[in-house]
CHARMM internal coordinates of N, CA and C (Angstrom, degrees):
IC EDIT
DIST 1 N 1 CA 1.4418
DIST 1 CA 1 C 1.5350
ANGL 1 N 1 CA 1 C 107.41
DIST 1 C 2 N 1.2947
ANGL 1 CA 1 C 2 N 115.35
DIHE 1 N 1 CA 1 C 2 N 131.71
DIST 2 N 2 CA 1.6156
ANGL 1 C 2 N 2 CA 115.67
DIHE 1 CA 1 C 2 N 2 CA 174.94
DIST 2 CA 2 C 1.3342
ANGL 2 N 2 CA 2 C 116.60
DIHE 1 C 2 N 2 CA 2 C -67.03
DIST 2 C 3 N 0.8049
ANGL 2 CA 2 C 3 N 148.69
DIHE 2 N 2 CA 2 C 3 N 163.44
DIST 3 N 3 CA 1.8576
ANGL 2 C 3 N 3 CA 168.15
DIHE 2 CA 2 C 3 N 3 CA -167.26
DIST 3 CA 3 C 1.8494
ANGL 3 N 3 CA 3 C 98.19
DIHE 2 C 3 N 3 CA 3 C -70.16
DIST 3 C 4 N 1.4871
ANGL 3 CA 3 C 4 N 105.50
DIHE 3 N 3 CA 3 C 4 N -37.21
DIST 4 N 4 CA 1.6463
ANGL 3 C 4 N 4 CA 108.82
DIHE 3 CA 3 C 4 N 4 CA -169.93
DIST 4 CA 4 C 2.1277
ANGL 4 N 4 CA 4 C 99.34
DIHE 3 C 4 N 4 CA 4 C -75.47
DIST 4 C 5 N 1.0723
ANGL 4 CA 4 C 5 N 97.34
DIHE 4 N 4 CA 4 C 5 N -39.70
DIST 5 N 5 CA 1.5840
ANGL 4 C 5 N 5 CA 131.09
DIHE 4 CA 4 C 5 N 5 CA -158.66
DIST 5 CA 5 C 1.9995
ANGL 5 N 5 CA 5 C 89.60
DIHE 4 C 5 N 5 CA 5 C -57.46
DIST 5 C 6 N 1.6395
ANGL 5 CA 5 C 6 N 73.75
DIHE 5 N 5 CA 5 C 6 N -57.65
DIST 6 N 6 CA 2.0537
ANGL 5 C 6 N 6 CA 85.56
DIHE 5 CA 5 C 6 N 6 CA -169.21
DIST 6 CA 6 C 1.3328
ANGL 6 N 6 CA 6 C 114.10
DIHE 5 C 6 N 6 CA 6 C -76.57
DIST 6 C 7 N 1.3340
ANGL 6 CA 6 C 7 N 119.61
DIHE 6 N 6 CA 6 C 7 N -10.51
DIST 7 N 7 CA 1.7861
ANGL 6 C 7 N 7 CA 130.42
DIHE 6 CA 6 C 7 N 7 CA 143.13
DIST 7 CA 7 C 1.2738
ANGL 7 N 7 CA 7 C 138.06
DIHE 6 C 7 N 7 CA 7 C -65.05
DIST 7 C 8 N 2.1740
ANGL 7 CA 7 C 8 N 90.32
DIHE 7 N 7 CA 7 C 8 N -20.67
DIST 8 N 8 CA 1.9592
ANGL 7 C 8 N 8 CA 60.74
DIHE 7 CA 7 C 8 N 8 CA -170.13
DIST 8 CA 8 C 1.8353
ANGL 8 N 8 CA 8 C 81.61
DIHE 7 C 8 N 8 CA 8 C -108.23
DIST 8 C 9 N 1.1199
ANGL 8 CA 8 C 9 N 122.39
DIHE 8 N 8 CA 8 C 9 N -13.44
DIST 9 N 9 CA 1.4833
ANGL 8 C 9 N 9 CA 110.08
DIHE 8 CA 8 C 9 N 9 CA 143.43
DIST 9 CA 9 C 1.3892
ANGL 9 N 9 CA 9 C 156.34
DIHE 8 C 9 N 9 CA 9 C -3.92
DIST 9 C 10 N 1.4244
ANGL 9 CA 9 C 10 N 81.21
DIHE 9 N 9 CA 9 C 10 N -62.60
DIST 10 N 10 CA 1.6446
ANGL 9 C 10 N 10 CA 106.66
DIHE 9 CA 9 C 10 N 10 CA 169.08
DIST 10 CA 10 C 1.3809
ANGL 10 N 10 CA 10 C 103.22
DIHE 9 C 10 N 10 CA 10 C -93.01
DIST 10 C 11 N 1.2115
ANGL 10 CA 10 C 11 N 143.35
DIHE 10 N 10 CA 10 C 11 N -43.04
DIST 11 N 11 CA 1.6574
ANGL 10 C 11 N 11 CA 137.42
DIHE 10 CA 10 C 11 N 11 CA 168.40
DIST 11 CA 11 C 1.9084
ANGL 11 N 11 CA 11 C 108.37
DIHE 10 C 11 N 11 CA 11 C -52.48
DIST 11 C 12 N 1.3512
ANGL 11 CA 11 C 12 N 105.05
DIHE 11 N 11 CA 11 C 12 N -25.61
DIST 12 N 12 CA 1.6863
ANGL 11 C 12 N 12 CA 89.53
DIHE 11 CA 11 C 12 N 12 CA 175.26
DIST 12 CA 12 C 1.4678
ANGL 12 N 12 CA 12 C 110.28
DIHE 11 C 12 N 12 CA 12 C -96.57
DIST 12 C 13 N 1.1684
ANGL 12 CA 12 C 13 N 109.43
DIHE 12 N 12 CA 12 C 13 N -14.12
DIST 13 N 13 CA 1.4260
ANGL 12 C 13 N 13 CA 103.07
DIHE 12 CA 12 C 13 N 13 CA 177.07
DIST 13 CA 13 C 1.7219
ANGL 13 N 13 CA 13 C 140.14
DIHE 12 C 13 N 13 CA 13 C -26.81
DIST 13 C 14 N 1.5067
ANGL 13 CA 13 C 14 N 135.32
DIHE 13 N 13 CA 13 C 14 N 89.75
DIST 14 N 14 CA 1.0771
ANGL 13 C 14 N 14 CA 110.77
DIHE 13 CA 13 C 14 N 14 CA -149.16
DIST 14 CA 14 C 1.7735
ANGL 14 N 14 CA 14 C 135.60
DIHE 13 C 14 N 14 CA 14 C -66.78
DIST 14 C 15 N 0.7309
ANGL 14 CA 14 C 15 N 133.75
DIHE 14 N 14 CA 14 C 15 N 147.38
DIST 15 N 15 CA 1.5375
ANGL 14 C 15 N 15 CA 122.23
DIHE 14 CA 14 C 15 N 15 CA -173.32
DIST 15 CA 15 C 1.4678
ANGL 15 N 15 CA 15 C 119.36
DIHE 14 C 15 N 15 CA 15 C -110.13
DIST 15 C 16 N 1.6625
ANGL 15 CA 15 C 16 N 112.36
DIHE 15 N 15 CA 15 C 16 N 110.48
DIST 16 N 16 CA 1.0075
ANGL 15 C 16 N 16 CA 110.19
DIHE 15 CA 15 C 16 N 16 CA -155.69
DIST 16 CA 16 C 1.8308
ANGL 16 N 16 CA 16 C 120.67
DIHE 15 C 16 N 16 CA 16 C -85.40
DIST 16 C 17 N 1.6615
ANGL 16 CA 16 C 17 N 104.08
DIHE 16 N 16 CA 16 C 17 N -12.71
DIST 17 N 17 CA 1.0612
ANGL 16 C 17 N 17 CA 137.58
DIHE 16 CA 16 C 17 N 17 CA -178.64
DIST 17 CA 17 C 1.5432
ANGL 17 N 17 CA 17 C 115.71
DIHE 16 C 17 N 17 CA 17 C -128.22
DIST 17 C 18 N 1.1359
ANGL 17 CA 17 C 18 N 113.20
DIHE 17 N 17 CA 17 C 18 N 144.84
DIST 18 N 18 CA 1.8800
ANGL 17 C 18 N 18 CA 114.79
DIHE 17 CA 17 C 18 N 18 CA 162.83
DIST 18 CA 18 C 1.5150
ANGL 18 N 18 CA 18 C 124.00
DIHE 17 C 18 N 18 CA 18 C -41.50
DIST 18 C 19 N 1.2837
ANGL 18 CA 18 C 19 N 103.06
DIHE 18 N 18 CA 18 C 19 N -66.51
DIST 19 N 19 CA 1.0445
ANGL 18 C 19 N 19 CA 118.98
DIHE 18 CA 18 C 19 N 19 CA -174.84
DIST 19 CA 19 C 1.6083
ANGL 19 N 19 CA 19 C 126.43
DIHE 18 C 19 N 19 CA 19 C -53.95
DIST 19 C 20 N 1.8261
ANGL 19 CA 19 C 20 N 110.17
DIHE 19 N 19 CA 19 C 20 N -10.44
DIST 20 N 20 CA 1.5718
ANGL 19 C 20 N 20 CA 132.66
DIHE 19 CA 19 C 20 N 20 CA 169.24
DIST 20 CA 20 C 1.5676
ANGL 20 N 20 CA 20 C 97.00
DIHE 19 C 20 N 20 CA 20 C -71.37
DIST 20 C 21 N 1.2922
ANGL 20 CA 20 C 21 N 139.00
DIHE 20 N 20 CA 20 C 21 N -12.05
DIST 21 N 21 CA 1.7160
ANGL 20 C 21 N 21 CA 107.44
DIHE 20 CA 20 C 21 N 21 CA -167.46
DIST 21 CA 21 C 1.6927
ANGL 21 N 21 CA 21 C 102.90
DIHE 20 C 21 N 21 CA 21 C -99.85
DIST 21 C 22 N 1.0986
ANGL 21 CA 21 C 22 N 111.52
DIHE 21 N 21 CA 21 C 22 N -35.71
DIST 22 N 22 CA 2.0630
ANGL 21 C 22 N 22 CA 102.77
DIHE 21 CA 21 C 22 N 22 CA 165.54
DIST 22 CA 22 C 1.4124
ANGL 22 N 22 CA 22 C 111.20
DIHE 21 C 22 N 22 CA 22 C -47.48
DIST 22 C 23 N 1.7514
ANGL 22 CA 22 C 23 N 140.02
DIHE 22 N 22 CA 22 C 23 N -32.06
DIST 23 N 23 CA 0.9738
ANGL 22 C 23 N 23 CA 163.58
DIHE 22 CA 22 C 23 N 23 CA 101.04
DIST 23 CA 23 C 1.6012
ANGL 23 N 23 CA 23 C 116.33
DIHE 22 C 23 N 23 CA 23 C 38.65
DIST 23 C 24 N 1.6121
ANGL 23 CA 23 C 24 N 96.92
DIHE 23 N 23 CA 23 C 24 N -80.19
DIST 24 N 24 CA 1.3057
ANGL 23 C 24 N 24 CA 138.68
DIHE 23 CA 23 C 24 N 24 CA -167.29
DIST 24 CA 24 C 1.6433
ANGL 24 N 24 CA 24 C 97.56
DIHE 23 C 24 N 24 CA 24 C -82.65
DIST 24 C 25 N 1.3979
ANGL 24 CA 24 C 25 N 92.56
DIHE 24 N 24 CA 24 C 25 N -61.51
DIST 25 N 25 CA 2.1341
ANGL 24 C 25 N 25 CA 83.84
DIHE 24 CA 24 C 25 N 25 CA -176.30
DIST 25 CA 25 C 1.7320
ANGL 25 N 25 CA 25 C 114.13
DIHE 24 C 25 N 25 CA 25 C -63.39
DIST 25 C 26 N 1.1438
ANGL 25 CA 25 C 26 N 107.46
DIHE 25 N 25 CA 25 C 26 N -25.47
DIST 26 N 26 CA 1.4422
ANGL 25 C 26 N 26 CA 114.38
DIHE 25 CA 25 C 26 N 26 CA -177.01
DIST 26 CA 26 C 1.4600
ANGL 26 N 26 CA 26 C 105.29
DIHE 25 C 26 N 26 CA 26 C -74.96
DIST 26 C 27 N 1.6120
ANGL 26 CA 26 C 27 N 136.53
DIHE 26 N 26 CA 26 C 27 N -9.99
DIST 27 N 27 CA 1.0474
ANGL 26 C 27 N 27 CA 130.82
DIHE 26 CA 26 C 27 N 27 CA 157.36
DIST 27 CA 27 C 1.3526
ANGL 27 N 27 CA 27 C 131.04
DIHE 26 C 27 N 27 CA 27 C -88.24
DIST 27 C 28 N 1.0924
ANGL 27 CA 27 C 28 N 96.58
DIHE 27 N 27 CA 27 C 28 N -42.55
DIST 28 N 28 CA 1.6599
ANGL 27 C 28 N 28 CA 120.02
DIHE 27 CA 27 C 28 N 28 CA 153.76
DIST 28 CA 28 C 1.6853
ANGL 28 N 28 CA 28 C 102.12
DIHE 27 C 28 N 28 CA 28 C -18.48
DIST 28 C 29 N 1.8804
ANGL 28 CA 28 C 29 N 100.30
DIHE 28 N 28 CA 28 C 29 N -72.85
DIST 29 N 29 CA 1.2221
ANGL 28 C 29 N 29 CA 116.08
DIHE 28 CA 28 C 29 N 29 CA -165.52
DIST 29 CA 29 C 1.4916
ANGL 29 N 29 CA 29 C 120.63
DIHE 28 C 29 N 29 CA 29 C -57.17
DIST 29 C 30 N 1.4885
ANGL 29 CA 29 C 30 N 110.85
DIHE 29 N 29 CA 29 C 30 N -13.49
DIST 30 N 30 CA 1.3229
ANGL 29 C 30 N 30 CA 116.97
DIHE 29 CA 29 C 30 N 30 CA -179.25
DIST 30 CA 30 C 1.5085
ANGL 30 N 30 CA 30 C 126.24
DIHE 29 C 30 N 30 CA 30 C -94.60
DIST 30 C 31 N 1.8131
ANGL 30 CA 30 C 31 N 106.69
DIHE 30 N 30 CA 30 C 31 N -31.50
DIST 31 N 31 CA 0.8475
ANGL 30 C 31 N 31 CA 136.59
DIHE 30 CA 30 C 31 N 31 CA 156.09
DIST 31 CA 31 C 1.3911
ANGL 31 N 31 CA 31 C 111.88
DIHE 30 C 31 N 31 CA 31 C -44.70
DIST 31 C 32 N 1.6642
ANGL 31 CA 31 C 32 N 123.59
DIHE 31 N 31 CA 31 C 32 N -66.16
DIST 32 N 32 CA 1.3090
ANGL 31 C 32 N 32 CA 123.19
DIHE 31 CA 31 C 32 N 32 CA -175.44
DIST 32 CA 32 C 1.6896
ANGL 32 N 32 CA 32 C 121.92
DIHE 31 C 32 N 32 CA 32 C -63.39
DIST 32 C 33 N 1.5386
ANGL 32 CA 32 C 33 N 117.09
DIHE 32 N 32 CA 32 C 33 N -17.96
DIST 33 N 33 CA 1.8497
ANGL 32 C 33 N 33 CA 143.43
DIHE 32 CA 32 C 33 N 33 CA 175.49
DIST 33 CA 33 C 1.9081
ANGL 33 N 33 CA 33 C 75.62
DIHE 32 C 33 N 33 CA 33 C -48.17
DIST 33 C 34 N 1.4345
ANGL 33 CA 33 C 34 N 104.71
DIHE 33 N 33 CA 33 C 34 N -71.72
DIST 34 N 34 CA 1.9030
ANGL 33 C 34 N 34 CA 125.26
DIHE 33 CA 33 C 34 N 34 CA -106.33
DIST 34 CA 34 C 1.6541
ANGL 34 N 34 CA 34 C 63.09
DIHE 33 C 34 N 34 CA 34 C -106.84
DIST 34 C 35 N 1.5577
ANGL 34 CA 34 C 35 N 125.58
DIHE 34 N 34 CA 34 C 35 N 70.65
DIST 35 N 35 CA 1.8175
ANGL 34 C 35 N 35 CA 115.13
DIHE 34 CA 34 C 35 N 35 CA 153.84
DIST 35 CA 35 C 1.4498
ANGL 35 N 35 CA 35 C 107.02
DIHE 34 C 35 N 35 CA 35 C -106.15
DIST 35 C 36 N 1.1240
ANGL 35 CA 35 C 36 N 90.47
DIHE 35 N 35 CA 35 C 36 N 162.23
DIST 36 N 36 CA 1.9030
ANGL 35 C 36 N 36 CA 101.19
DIHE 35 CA 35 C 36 N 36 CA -179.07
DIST 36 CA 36 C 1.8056
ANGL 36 N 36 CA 36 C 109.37
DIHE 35 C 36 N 36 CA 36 C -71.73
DIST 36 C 37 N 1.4685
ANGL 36 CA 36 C 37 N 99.53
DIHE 36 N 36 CA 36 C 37 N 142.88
DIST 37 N 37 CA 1.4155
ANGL 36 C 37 N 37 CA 93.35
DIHE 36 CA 36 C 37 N 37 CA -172.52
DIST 37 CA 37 C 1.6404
ANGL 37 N 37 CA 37 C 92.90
DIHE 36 C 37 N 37 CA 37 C -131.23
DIST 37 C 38 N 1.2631
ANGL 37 CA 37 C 38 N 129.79
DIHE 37 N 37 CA 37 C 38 N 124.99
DIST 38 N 38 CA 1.5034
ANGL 37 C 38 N 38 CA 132.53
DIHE 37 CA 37 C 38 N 38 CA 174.65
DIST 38 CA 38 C 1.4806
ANGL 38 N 38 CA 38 C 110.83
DIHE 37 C 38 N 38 CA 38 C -67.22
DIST 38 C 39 N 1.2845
ANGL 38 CA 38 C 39 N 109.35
DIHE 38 N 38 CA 38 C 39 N 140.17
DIST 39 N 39 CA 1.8603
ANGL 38 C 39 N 39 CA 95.28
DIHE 38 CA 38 C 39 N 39 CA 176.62
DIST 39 CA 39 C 2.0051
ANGL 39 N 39 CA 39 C 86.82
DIHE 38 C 39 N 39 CA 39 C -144.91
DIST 39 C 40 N 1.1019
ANGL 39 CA 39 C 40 N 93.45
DIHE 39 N 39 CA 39 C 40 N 158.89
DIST 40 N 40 CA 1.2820
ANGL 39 C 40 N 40 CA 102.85
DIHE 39 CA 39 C 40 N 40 CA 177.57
DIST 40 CA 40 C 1.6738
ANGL 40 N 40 CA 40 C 114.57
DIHE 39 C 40 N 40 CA 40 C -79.99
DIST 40 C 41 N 1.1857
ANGL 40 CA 40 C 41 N 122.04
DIHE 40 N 40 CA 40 C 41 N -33.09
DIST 41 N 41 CA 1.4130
ANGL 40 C 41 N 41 CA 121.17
DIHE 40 CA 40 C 41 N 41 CA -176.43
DIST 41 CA 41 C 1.6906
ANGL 41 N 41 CA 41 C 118.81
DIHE 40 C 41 N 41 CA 41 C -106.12
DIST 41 C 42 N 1.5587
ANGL 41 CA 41 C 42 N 105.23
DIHE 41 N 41 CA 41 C 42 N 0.16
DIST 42 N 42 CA 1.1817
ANGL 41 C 42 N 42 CA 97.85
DIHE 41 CA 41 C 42 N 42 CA -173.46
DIST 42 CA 42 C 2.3219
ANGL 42 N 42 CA 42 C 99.74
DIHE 41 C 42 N 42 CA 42 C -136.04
DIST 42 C 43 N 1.2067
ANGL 42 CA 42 C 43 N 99.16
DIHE 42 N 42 CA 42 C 43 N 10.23
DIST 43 N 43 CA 1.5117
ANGL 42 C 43 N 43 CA 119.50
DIHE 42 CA 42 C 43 N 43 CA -163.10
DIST 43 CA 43 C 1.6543
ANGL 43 N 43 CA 43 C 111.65
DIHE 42 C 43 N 43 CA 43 C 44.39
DIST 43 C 44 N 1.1171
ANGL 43 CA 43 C 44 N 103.93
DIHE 43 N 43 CA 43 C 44 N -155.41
DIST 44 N 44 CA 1.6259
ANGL 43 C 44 N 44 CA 98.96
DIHE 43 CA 43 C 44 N 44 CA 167.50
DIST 44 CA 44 C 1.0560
ANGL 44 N 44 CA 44 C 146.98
DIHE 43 C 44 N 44 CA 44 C -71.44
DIST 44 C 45 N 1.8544
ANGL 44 CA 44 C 45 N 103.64
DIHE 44 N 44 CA 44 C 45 N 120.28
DIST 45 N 45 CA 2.1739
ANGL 44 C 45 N 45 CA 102.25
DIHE 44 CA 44 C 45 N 45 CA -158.99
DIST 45 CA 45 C 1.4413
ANGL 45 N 45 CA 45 C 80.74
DIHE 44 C 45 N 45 CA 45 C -133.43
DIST 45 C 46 N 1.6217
ANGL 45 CA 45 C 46 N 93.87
DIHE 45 N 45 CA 45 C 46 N 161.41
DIST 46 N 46 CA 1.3985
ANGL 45 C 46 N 46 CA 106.79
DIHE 45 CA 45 C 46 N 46 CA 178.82
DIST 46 CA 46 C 1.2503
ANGL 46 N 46 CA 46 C 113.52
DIHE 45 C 46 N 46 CA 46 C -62.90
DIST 46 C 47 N 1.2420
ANGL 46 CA 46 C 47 N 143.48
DIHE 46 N 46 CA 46 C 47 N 162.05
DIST 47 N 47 CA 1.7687
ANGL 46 C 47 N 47 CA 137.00
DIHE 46 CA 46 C 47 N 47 CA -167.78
DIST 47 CA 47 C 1.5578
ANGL 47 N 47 CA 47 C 85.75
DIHE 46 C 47 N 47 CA 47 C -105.52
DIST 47 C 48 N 1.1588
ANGL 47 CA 47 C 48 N 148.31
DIHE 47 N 47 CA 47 C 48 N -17.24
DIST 48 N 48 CA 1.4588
ANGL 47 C 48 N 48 CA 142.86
DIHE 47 CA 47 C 48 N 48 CA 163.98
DIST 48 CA 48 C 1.1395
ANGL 48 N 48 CA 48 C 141.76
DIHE 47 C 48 N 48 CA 48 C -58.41
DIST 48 C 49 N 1.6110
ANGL 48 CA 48 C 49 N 107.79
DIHE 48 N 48 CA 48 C 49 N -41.93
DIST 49 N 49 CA 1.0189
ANGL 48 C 49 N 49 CA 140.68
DIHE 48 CA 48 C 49 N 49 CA -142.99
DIST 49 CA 49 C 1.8307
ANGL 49 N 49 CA 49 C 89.07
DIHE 48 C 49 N 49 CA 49 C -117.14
DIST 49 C 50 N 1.6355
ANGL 49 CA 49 C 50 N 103.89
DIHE 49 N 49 CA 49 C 50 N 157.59
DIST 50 N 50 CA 1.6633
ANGL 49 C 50 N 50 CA 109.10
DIHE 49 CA 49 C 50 N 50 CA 157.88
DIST 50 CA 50 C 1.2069
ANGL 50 N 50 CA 50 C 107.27
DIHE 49 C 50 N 50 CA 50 C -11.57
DIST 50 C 51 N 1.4947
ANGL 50 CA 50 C 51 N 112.90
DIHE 50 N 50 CA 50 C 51 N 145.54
DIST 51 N 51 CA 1.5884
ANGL 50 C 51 N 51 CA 137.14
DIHE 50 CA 50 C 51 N 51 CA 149.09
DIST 51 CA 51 C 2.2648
ANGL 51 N 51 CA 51 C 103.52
DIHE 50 C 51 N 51 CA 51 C -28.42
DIST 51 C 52 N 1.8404
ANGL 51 CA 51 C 52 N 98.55
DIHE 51 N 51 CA 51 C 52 N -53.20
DIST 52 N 52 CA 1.2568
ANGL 51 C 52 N 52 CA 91.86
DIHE 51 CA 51 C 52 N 52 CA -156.13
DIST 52 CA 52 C 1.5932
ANGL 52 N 52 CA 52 C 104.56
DIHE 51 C 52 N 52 CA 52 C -103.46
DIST 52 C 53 N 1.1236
ANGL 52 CA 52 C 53 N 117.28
DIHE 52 N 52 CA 52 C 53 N 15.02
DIST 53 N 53 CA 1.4390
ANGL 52 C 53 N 53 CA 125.73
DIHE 52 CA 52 C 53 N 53 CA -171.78
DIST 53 CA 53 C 2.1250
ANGL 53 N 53 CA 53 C 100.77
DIHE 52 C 53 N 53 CA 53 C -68.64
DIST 53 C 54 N 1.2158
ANGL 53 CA 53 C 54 N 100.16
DIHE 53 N 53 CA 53 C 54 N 120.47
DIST 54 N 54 CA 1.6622
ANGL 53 C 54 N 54 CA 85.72
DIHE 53 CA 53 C 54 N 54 CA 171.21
DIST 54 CA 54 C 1.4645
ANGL 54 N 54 CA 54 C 101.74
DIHE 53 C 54 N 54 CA 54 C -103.82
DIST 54 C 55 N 1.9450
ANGL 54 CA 54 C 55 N 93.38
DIHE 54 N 54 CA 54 C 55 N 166.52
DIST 55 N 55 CA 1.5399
ANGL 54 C 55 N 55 CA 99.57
DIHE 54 CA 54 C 55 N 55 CA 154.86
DIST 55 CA 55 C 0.8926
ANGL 55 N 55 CA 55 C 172.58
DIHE 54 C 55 N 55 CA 55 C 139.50
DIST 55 C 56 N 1.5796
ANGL 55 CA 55 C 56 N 144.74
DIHE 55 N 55 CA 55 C 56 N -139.05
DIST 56 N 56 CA 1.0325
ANGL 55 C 56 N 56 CA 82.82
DIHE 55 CA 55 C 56 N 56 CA 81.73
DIST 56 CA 56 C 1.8389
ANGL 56 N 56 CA 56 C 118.88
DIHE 55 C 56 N 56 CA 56 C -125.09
DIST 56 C 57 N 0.7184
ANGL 56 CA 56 C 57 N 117.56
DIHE 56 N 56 CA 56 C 57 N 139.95
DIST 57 N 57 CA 1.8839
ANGL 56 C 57 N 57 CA 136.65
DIHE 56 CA 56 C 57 N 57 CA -166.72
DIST 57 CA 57 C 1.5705
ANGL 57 N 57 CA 57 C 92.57
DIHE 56 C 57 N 57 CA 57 C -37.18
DIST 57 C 58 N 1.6515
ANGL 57 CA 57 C 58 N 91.58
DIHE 57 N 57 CA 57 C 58 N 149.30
DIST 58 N 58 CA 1.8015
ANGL 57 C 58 N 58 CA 97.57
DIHE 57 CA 57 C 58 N 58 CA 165.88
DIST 58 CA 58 C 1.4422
ANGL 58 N 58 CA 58 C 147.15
DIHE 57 C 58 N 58 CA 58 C -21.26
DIST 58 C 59 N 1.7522
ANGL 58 CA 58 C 59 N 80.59
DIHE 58 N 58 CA 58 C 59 N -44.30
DIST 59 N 59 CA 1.9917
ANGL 58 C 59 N 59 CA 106.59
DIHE 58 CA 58 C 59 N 59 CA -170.43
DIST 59 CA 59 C 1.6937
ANGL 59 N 59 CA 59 C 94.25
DIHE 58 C 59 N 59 CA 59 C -99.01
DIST 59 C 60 N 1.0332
ANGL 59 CA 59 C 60 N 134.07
DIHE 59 N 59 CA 59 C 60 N -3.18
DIST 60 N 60 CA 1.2555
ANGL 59 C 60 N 60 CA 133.76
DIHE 59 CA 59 C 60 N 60 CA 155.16
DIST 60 CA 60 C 1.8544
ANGL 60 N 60 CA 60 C 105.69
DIHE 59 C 60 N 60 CA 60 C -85.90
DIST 60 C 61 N 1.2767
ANGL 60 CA 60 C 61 N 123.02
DIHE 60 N 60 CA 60 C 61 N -61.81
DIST 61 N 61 CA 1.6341
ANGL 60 C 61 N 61 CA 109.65
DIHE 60 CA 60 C 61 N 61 CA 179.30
DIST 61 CA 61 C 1.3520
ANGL 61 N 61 CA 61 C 101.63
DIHE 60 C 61 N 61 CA 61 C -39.30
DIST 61 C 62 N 1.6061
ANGL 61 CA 61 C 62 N 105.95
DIHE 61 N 61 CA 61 C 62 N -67.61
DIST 62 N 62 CA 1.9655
ANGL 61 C 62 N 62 CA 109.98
DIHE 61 CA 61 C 62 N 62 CA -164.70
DIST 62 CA 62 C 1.3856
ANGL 62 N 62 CA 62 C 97.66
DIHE 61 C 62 N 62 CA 62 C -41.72
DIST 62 C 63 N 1.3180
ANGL 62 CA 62 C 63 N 138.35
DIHE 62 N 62 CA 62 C 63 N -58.30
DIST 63 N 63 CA 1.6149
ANGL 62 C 63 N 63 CA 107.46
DIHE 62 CA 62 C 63 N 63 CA -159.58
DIST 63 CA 63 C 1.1269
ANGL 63 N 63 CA 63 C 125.74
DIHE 62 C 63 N 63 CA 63 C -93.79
DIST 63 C 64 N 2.0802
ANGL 63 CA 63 C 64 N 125.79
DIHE 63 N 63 CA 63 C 64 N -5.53
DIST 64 N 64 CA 1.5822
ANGL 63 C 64 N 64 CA 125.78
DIHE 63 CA 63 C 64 N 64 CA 123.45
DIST 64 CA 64 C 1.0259
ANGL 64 N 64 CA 64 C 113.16
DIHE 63 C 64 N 64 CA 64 C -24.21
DIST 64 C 65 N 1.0274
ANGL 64 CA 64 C 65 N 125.46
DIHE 64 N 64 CA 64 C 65 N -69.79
DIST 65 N 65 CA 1.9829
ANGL 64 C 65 N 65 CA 123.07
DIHE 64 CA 64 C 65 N 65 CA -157.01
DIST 65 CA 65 C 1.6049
ANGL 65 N 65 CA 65 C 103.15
DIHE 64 C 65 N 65 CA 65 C -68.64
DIST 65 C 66 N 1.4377
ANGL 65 CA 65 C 66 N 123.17
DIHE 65 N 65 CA 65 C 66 N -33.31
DIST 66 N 66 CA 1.4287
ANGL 65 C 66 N 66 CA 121.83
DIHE 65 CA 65 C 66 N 66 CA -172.45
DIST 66 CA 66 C 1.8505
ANGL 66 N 66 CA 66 C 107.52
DIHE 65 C 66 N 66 CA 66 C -64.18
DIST 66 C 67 N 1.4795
ANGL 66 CA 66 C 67 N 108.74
DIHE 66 N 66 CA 66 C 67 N -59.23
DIST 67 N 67 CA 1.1349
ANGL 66 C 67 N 67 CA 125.65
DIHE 66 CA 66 C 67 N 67 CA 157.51
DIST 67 CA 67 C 1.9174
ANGL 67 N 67 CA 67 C 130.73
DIHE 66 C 67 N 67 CA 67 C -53.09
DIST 67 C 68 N 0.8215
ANGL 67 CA 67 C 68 N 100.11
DIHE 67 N 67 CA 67 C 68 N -15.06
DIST 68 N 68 CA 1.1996
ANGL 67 C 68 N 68 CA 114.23
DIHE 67 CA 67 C 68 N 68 CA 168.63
DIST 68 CA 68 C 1.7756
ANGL 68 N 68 CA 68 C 109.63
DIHE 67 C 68 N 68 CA 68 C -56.77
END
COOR INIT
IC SEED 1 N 1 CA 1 C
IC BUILD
């Protein structure tokens, strides 16, 4: 899933309670940290994460797979 894909994902997400959207933005917020950054010598790594981290990074799989 692309970085745009796993945003707008999490923006449709339904909320079954109030108290889910601090929730929701706080993933958002992690989501938006952990974006792909192109580099010429190292291709695409998370801009958050290590210099050599590609990807997409751990904390990007974990909350694909949660949402999944």
């Amino acid at each position: 899933m692309t970085h745009e894909e796993l945003l707008k994902k999490i923006y449709s997400m339904e909320l079954r309670y109030a108290n889910e959207k601090p929730r929701r933005e706080a993933l958002r917020a992690v989501v938006e940290l952990h974006k792909p950054y192109p580099t010429k010598r190292f291709g695409i790594i998370c801009k958050e994460c290590e210099i050599s981290t590609d990807y997409p990074c751990p904390t990007i799989q974990a909350i694909e797979k949660e949402l999944a």
